[in-house]
N, C-alpha and C positions, 0 to 999 in steps of 0.2 A: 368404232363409232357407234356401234346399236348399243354397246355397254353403256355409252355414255349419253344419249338419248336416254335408255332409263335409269339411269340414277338420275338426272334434269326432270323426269318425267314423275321417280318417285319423292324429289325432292320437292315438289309443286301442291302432292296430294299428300304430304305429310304438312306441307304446309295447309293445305286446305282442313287438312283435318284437326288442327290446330286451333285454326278460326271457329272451326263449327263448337267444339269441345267450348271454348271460352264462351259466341256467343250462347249456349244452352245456358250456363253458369250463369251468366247474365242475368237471362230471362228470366231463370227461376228465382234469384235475388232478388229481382225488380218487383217481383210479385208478394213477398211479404208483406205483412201488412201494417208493420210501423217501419216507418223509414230510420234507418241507421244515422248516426252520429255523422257529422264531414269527417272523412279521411285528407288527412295529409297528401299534397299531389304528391305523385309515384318519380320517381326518377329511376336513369337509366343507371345498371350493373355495372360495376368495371370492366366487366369481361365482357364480349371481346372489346381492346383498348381503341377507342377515338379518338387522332387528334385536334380533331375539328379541321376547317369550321362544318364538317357535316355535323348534323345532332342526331343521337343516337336515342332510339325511343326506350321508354319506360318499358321491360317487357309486360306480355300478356304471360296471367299466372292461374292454374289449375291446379285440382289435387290428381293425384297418379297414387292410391292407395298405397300399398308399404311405402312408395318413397317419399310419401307425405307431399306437399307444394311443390309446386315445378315452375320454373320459370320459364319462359320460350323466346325469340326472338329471330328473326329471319330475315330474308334480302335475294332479290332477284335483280340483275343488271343486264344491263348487254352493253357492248362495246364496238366502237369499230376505228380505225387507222388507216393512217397515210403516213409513208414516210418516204425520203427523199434516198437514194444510193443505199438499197437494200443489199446485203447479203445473198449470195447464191444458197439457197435454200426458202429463203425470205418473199414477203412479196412486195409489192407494190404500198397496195389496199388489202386491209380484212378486215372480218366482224364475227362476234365472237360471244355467248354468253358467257360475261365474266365475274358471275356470282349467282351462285344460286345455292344457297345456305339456309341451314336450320340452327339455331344455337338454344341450346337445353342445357338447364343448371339448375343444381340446387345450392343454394346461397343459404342456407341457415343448417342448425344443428350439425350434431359432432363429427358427422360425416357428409362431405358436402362432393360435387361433381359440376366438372362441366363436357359435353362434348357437342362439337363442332362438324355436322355434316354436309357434304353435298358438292359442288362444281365450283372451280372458282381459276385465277389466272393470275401471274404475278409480273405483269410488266416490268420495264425496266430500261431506262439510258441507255444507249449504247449496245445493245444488244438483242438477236433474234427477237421478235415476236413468236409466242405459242400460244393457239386456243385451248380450251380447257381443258379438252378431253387428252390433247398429248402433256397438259402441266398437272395433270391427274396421273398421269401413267410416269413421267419420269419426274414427281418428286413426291407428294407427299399421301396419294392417295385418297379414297373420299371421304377420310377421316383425318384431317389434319390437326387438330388440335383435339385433345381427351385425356383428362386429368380429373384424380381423386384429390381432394384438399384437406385437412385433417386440423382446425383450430386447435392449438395446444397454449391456453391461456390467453389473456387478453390479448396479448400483444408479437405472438408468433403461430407461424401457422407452416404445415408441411403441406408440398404438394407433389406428385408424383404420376409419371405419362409422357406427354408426347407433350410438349408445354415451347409458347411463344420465346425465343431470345429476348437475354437482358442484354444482348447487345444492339448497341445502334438508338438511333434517335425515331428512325421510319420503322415500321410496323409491316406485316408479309402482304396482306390483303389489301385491293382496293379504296372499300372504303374506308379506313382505317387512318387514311394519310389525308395531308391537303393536298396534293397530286393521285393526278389516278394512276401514273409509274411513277415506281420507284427509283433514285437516285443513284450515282456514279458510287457514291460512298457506299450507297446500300449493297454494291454487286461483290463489296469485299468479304461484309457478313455473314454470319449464321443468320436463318428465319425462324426454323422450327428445331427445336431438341430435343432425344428422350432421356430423360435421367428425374431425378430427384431434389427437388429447393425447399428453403428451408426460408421464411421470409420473418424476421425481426421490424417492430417499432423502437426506437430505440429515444428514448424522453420525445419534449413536446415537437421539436424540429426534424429528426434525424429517420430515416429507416433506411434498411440494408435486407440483400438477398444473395442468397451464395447460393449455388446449383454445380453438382457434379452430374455431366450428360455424354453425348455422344457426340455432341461439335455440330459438323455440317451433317446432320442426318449419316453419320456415318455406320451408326452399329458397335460403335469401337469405343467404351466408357473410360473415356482417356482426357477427357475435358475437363475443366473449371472454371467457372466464371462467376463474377459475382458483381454489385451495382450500391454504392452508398448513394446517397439521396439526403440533401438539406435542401429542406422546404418553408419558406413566410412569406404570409399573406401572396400577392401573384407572383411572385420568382422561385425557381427551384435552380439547386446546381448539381448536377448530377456527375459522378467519378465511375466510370465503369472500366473492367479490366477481363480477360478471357483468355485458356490458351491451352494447348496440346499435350500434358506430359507425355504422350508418345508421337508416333509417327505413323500415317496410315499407307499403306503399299497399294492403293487402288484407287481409282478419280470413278465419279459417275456424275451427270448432272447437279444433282442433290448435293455429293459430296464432292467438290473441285479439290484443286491442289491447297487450297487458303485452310483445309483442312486439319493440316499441318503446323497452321502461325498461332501466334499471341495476337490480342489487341484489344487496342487499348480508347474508348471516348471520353472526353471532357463534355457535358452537355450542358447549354443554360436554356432554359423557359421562361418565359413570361407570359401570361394570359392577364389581361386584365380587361373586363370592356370589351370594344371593337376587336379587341387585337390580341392576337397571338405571337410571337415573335422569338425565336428557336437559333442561334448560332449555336454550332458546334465541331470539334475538332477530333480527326481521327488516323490515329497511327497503327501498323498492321505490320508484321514482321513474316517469314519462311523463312525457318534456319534450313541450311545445307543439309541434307540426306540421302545418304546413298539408296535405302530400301525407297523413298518416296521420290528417287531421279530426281533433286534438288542438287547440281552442282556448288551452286555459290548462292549462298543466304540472299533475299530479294525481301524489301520493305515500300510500303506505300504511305505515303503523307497526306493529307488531306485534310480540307476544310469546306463547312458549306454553312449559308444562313436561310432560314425558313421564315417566311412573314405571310401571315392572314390579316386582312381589313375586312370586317362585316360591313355592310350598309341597311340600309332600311328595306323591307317587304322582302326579307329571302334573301338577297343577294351576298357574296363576297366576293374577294380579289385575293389569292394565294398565289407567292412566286416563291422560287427557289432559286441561288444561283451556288455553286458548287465547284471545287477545284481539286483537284487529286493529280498526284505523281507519282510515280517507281523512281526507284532505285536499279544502277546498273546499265547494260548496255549489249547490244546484242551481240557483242565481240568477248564478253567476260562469264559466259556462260550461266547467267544471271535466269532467273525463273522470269516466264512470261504472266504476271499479272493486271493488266490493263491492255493496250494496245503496243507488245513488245517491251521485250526490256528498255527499262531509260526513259517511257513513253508518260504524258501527262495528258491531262485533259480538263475541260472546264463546260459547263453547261448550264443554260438556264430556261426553266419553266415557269410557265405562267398558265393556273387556273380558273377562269370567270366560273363561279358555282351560284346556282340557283336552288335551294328547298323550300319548300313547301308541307308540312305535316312530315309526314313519309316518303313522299316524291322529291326525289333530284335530278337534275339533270346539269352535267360541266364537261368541258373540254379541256387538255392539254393543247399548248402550242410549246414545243419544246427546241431546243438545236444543242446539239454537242458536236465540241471540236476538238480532234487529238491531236496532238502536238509531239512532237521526235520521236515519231512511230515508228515500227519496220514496217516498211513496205509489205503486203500481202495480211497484215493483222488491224487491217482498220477496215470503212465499209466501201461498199461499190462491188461489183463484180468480179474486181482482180484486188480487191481490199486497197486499193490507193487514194482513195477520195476521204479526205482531213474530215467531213463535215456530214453531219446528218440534219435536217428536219424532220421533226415530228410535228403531226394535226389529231389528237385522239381525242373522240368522245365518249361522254357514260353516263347511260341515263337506267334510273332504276326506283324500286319504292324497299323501305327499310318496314316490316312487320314489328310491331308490339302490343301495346296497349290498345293501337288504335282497330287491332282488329273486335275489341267489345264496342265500336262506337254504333250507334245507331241512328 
């Protein structure tokens, strides 16, 4: 716990020191004595990925001698829950800093970087709550994402580190999603990977990325996965595919049994205006293994659709509703993915989000129910209770540009 108080503590005064650096920069700009040309307003970096409807700020950018510009951006949140037939282990209520991030990149010339520091939590349907300081210790450490990127031509670009999955439609981090937890679908995927991508434009609609990595944070460069992408004007349709040429002989949080599988999304987008609007389809296999105790191959089916509505002065309205099933039955020796072999489930979330500049503040109201469970693999105390409620909130300020404002 004192570890984790200061990395929270030095992730605050690196941000502070951040502010201070940019506004100096300012100041001493402000001071020449013919005023500059108008710039072009700044927009925000791809990385880390938003899907709205939060807005990600323009970062704030400084020079760092040999590395020449640097870009910055940051995010401090807190969170707190209530949930309904919690788990033995679980609680009631808690509250939790669930972001406290610095993100540093360099975006131009032939060698470019990004890395991702600091605290952060990865909620989720259906499962345990953890504060930050145990989702720091058992998954990704306070460097979760750090990557060198290497442009090779206009139109491909290598990157290589510890790098975001192309699997899945939802994103690892908070505010990253239009929920502040993440989905039933999400609990099948990869988050984080280390291996090497290689990202192609391919003419005026088309780009594609292939990645050879380690799966579920496994250690084990046995993976592959890759993502085409046809994109006009607001629709995109996305083909994604992933999956194990081996077999891993060990489970840890980070790395579960899913370690093991293929899988496969259809993704569609639409942003246009008010609206956001995301259905997508997801199939996930575990062949049989004896080194990975997989008796008889077990597969999951699912579907879920995502809608944002913005309104006026800040406001939006994001819900989610979501359906997933296994394959199998507790009698055929079938791998336990979901709640018991044979077991499905369905859940739907709804987020009221308010921002303001850099300031946000939104709640989850969620409930998922599992359906032809085994008894003792769903929630409640003795795991028999079909149903959970969720009440989560998260309120936070996102650093960039607007740390030069005066």
């Amino acid at each position: 716990m004192r570890c984790f108080f200061r990395l929270a503590t030095a992730t605050g005064v690196l941000a502070f020191g951040v502010a201070v650096t940019v506004q100096r920069a300012a100041a001493q700009s402000s001071a020449a004595p013919a005023p500059a040309p108008a710039a072009a307003a700044p927009s925000p970096l791809p990385t880390p990925s938003v899907t709205g409807p939060l807005q990600w700020l323009p970062p704030a950018t400084f020079s760092s001698g040999p590395f020449g510009k640097l870009a910055a951006n940051g995010i401090v949140t807190g969170s707190g829950l209530w949930q309904g037939n919690h788990v033995p282990g679980d609680n009631t209520g808690q509250a939790t800093l669930s972001n406290g991030q610095i993100f540093i990149q360099k975006a131009d010339g032939p060698v470019q970087f990004y890395v991702q520091v600091g605290a952060y939590t990865m909620p989720s349907l259906g499962t345990p709550f953890l504060p930050a300081d145990k989702t720091l210790t058992d998954f990704y450490g306070p460097v979760p994402v750090a990557f060198l990127k290497i442009p090779a031509g206009k139109n491909t670009s290598f990157q290589i580190g510890s790098l975001p999955t192309l699997i899945g439609a939802e994103y690892t981090f908070t505010f990253e999603n239009m929920n502040i937890e993440r989905g039933l679908l999400w609990n099948q995927e990869p988050a984080i990977s280390r291996g090497i991508q290689v990202n192609q434009t391919l003419g005026k609609y088309f780009s594609a990325s292939l990645s050879w990595n380690d799966g579920y944070y496994s250690n084990r460069y046995s993976w592959l996965s890759g993502i085409l992408t046809y994109t006009k004007g607001a629709s995109s349709l996305a083909f994604v595919a992933g999956g194990n040429a081996g077999a891993t002989g060990y489970e840890t949080a980070a790395t579960p049994l899913q370690n093991d599988s293929s899988i496969y999304n259809v993704i569609y987008t639409y942003t246009k205006g008010a609206w956001i609007v995301q259905p997508y389809f997801q199939f996930s296999n575990v062949p049989a293994s004896t080194r990975a105790g997989v008796a008889k191959g077990t597969s999951t089916t699912g579907g879920a659709i995502l809608v944002s509505r913005a309104f006026k002065h800040g406001f939006s309205l994001p819900v989610r509703f979501e359906y997933i099933a296994s394959s199998g039955s507790a009698t055929d020796s079938s791998a336990n993915l979901l709640y018991g072999p044979g077991s499905d489930a369905v859940s739907g979330t709804v987020t009221p989000t308010y921002q303001t500049g850099g300031f946000y503040i939104r709640g989850d109201l969620s409930w998922t129910h599992a359906g032809s469970y085994v008894p003792g693999d769903v929630f409640g105390p003795n795991g028999t209770n079909a149903d959970q409620p969720r009440l989560m909130g998260e309120i936070g300020f996102i650093f960039g540009n607007n740390l030069t404002e005066r």
